[in-house]
C-alpha positions as CSV (number, residue, x, y, z in Angstrom):
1,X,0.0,0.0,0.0
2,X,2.8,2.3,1.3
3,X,4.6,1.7,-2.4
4,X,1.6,2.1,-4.5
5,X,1.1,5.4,-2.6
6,X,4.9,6.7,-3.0
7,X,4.3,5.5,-6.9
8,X,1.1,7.6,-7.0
9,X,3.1,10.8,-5.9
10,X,5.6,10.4,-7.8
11,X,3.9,10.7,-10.6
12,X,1.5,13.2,-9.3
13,X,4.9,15.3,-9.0
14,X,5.7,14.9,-12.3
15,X,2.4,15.7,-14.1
16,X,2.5,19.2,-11.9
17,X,5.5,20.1,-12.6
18,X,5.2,20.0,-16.4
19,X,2.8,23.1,-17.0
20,X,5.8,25.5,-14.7
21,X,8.6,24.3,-17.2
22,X,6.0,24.7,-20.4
23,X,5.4,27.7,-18.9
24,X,9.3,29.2,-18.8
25,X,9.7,28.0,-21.9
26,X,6.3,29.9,-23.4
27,X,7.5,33.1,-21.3
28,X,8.9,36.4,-23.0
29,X,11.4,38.1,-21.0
30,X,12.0,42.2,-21.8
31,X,15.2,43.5,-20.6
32,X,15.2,47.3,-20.6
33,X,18.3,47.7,-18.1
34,X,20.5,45.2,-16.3
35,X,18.2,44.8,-14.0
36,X,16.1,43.0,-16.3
37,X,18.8,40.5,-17.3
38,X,17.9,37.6,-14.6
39,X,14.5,37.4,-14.7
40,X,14.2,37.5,-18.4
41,X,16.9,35.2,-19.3
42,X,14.3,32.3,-17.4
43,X,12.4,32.6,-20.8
44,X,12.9,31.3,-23.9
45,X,11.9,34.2,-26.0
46,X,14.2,37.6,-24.7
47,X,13.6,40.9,-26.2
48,X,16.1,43.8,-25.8
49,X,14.9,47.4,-25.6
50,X,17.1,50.7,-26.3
51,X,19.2,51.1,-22.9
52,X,22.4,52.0,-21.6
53,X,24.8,49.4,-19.7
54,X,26.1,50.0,-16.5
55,X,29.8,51.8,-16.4
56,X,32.1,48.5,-15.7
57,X,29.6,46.4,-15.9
58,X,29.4,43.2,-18.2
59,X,25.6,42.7,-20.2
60,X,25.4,38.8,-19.5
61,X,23.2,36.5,-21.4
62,X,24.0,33.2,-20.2
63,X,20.4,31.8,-21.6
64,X,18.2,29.0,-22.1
65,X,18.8,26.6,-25.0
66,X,17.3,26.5,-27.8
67,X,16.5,30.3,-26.7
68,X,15.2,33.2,-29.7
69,X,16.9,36.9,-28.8
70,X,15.6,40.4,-30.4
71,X,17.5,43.0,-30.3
72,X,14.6,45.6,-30.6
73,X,16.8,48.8,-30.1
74,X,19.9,50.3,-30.0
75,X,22.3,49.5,-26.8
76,X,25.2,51.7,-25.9
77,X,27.7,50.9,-22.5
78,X,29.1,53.3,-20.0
79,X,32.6,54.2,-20.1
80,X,34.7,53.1,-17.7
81,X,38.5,52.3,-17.5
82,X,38.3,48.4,-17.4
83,X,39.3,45.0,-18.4
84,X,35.4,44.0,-19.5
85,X,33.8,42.4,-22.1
86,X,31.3,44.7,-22.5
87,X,28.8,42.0,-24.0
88,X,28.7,38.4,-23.2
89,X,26.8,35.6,-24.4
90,X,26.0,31.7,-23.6
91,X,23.9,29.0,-24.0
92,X,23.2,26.2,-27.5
93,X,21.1,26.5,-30.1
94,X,20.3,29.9,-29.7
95,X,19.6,32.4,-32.4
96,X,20.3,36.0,-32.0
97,X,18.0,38.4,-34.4
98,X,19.7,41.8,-34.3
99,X,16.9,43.6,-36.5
100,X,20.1,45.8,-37.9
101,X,19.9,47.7,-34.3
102,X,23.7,48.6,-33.1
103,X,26.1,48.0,-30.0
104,X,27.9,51.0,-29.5
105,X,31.2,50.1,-27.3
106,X,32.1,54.4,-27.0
107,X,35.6,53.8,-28.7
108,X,36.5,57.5,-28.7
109,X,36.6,57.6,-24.9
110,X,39.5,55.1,-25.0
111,X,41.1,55.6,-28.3
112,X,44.7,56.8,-27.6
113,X,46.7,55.2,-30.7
114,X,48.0,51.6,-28.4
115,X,44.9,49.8,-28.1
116,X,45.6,46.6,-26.1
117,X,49.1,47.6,-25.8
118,X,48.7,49.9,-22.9
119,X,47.9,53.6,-22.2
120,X,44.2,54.0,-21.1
121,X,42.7,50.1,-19.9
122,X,40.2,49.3,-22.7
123,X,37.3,46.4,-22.1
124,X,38.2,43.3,-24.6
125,X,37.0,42.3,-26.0
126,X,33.9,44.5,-26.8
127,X,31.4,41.4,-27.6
128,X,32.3,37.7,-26.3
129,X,30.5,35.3,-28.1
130,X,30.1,31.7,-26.6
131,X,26.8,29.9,-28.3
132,X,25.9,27.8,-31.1
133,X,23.4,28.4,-33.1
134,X,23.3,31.7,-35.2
135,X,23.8,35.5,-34.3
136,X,23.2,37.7,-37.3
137,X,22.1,40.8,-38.8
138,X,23.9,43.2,-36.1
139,X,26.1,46.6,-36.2
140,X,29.1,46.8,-34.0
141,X,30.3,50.3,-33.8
142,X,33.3,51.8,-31.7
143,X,34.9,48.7,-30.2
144,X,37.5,49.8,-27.8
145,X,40.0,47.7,-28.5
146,X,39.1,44.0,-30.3
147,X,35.7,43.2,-30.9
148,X,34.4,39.6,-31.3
149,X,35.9,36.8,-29.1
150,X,34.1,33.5,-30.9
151,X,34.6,30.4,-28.6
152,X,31.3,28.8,-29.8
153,X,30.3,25.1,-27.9
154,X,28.3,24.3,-31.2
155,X,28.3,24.7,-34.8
156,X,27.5,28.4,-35.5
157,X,27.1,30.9,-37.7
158,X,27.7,34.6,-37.8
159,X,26.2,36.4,-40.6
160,X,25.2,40.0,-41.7
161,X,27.4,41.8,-38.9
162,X,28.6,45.3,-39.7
163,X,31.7,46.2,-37.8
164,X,32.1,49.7,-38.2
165,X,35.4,51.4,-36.2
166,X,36.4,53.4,-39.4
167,X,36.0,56.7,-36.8
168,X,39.4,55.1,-35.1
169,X,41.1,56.3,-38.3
170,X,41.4,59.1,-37.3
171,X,44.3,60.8,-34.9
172,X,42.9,62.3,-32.2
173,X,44.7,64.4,-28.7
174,X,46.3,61.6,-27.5
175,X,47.3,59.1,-29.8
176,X,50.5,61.2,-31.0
177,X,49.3,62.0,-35.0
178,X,48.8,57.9,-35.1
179,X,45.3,56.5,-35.9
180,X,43.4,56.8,-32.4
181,X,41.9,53.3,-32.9
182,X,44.7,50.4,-32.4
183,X,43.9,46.3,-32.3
184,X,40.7,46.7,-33.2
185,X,40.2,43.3,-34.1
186,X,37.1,42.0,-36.4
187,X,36.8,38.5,-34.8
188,X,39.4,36.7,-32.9
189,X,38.7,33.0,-33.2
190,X,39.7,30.1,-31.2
191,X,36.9,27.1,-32.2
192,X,35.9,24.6,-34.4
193,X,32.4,24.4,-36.7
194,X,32.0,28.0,-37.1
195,X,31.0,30.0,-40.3
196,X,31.5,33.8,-40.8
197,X,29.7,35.5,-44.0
198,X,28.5,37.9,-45.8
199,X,30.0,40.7,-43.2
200,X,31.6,43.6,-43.3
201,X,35.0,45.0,-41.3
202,X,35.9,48.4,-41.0
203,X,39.4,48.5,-38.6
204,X,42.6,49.2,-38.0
205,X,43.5,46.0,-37.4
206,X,43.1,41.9,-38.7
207,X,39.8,41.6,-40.1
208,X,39.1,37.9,-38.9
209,X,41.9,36.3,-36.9
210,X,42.3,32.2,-36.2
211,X,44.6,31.5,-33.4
212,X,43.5,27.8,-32.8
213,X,40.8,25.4,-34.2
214,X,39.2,24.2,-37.1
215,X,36.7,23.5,-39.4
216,X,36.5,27.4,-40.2
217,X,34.5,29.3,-43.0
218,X,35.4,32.7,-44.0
219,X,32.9,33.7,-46.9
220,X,31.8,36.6,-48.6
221,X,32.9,39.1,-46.4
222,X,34.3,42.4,-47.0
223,X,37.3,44.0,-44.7
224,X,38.3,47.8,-45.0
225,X,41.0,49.7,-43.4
226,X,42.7,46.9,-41.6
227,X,45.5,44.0,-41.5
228,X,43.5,41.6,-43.6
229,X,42.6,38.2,-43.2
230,X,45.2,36.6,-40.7
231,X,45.3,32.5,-39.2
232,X,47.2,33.2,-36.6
233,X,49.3,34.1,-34.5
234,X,49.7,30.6,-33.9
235,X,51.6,30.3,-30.7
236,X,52.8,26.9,-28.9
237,X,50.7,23.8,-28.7
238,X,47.7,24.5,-31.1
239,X,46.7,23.2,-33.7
240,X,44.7,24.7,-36.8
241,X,43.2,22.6,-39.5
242,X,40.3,22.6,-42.1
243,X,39.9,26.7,-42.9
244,X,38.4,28.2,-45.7
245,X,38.6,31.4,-47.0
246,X,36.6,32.1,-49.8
247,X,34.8,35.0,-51.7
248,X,35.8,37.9,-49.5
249,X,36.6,41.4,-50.4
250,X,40.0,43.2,-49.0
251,X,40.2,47.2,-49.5
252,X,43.8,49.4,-48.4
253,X,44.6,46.7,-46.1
254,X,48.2,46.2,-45.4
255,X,47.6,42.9,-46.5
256,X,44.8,41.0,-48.3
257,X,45.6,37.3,-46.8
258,X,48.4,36.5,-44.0
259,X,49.6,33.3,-42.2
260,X,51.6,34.6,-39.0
261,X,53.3,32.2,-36.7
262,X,55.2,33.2,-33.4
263,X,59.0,32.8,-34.2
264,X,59.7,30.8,-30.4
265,X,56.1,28.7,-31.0
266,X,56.4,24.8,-30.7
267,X,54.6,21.7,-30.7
268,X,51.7,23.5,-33.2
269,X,50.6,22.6,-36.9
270,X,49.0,24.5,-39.2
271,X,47.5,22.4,-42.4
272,X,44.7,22.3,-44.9
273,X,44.4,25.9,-45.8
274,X,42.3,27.0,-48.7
275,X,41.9,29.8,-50.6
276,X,39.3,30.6,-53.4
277,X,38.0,33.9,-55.0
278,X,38.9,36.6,-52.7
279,X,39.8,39.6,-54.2
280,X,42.3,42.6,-52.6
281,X,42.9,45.9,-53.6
282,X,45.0,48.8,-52.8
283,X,46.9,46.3,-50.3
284,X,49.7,48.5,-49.0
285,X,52.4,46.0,-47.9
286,X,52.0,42.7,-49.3
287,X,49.2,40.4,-51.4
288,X,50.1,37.4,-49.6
289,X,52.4,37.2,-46.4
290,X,53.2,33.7,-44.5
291,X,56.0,34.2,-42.1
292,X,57.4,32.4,-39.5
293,X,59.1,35.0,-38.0
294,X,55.8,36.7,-36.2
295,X,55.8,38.8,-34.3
296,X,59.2,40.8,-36.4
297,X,58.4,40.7,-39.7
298,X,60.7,38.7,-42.5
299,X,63.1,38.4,-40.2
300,X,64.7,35.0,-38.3
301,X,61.8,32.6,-38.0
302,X,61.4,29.5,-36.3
303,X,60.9,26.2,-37.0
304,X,58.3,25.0,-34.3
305,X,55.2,25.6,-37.0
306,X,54.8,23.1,-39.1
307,X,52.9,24.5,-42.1
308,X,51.5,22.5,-45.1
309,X,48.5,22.2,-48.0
310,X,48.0,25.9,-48.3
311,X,46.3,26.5,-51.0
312,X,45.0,28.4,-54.0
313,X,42.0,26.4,-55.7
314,X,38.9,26.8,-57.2
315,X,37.7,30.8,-58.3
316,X,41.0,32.6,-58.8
317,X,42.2,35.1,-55.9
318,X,42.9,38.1,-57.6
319,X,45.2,40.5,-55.6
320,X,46.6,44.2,-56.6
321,X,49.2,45.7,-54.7
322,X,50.6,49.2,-54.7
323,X,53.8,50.2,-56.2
324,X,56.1,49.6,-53.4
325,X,54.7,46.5,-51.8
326,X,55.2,42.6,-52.5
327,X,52.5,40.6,-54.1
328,X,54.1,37.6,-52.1
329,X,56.5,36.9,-49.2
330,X,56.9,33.6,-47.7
331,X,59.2,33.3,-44.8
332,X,59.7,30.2,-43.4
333,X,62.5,28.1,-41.1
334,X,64.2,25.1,-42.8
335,X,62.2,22.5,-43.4
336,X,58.8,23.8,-41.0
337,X,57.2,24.5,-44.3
338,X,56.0,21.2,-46.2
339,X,54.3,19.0,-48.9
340,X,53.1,20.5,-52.0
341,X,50.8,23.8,-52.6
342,X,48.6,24.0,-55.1
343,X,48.9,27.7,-55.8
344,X,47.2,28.0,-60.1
345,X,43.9,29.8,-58.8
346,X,46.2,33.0,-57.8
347,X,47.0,36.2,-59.8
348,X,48.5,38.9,-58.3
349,X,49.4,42.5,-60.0
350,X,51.8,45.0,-58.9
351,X,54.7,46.3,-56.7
352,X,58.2,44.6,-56.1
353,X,60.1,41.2,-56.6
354,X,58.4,38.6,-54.8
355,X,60.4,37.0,-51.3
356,X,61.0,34.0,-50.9
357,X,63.1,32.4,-48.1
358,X,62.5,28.4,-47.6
359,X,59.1,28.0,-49.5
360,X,57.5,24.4,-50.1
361,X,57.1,23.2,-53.4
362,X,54.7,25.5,-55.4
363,X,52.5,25.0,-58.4
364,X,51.5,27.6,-60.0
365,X,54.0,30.3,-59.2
366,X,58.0,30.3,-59.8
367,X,59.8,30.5,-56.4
């Protein structure tokens, strides 16, 4: 009798708590200020108003899966002298709707011409990004220093992000005559299963940047302003494999596509690299630059990076660089560069001789 009863309220238990967790999910949670953050995040559906963060403080999603977020307004942060993020973001299978509304990080308060390299403290990164699912269709404006750190648990895609710190260009009183925005980083990327498209960079520094991981996508963006397209810096112990780059658009970069490994790195490979249909213009520097001497440039460089299948394929990569700047410099310590590249899908135009110091075997270009 006694174990019929327990089995009877057991199950009671269960069928009651049902409709509260049917509920949560159902819910819509509004956050018009931090205040709203807690609450709202119990719900499945979150809508963001128009509001101002906190000075020093962090606006933290750590949400529900499978949760839907609208950003219905525009939200600006506080400044503040501090380490940050600004912006942080958690949970699987979410999908993040930015309507085309805009984070503003107030770059010109900390803008002094070092970026992450000291003078004022600047929050970095601006917006840390650590779902799966999809986040699209959002401006990023004013990043203090670098602005997306993607460390996704999940296969995600970004898509239709404008990244707009082109105002950094500009001196300003305390950056010394130098551009006031410095390390402005598009994305900074250290994950696997993630695809980046049809976005657009405006900085003063890489436009996407792989330090680790793999199984990357890089498609049909468009960087202004900035270092270019960079895997790496690939520092000790990592490993990077599986990344395309493909269809993307590279204006008065210093560079259009760059592979830069630290000079004292060991223990890390780099391999399965692919290129297809990008196009650069007005690249200041160089067209192409792998070097193994990071972070000096063509200089002594190490041999702890082993580097192979980089490749040209598919669509040709059309690069133009200006008079005084080489189409392609590869730099690499005896023997860390290896296998064969297939490099027939690549036309470059412009400047100086090409460098050359320890390539690979090349098809498709005369080292």
């Amino acid at each position: 009798m006694i174990s019929a009863l327990l089995t009877v309220l057991s199950i009671s238990s269960i069928v009651f708590a049902r409709p509260a967790t049917e509920a949560a999910k159902r819910c819509t949670g509004t956050i018009s200020s931090l205040d709203d953050v807690s609450d709202a995040v119990k719900c499945t559906t979150v809508n963001i108003n128009a509001f101002t963060v906190t000075a020093g403080s962090t606006f933290n999603l750590d949400l529900m899966d499978g949760t839907t977020v609208n950003l219905n307004g525009n939200v600006a942060f506080g400044n503040k002298t501090w380490a940050g993020p600004l912006f942080e973001i958690s949970g699987d299978s979410i999908t993040f709707n930015g309507n085309g509304h805009t984070f503003d990080g107030g770059g010109p308060f900390y803008w002094d011409g070092q970026g992450s390299n000291g003078g004022v403290e600047k929050p970095r990164p601006m917006m840390k990004i650590k779902i799966s699912g999809t986040f699209e269709n959002t401006k990023i404006v004013n990043s203090p220093a670098q602005t997306f750190s993607v460390s996704n648990p999940g296969p995600l895609t970004i898509t239709g992000i404008t990244i707009d710190n082109s105002q950094g260009d500009l001196p300003n009183s305390q950056s010394d005559g130098l551009p006031a925005g410095h390390n402005t980083d598009g994305f900074d990327v250290s994950t696997t299963d993630l695809v980046i498209e049809n976005s657009s960079v405006k900085n003063q520094d890489d436009c996407l940047a792989i330090n680790k991981g793999s199984n990357i996508v890089f498609q049909g963006n468009t960087c202004s302003g900035g270092h270019g397209i960079s895997v790496g810096s690939i520092s000790s112990d990592v490993t990077v494999s599986g990344i395309i780059i493909a269809d993307n658009t590279v204006i008065n970069n210093q560079q259009a596509l760059r592979i830069k490994m630290d000079s004292t790195a060991t223990g890390s490979t780099v391999t399965n690299i692919t290129y297809s249909g990008n196009v650069g213009t007005g690249l200041t520097e160089f067209g192409i630059l792998i070097d193994q001497s990071y972070p000096d440039t063509l200089k002594t460089p190490g041999t702890g990076v082993i580097l192979s299948d980089v490749s040209f394929t598919g669509a040709t990569n059309t690069l133009s660089v200006e008079s005084s700047a080489t189409p392609i410099a590869i730099n690499c310590g005896k023997g860390a560069c290896t296998g064969t590249w297939e490099w027939t899908s690549l036309k470059t135009s412009g400047g100086e001789a090409n460098f050359f110091f320890n390539p690979p075997t090349i098809n498709g270009i005369s080292t």
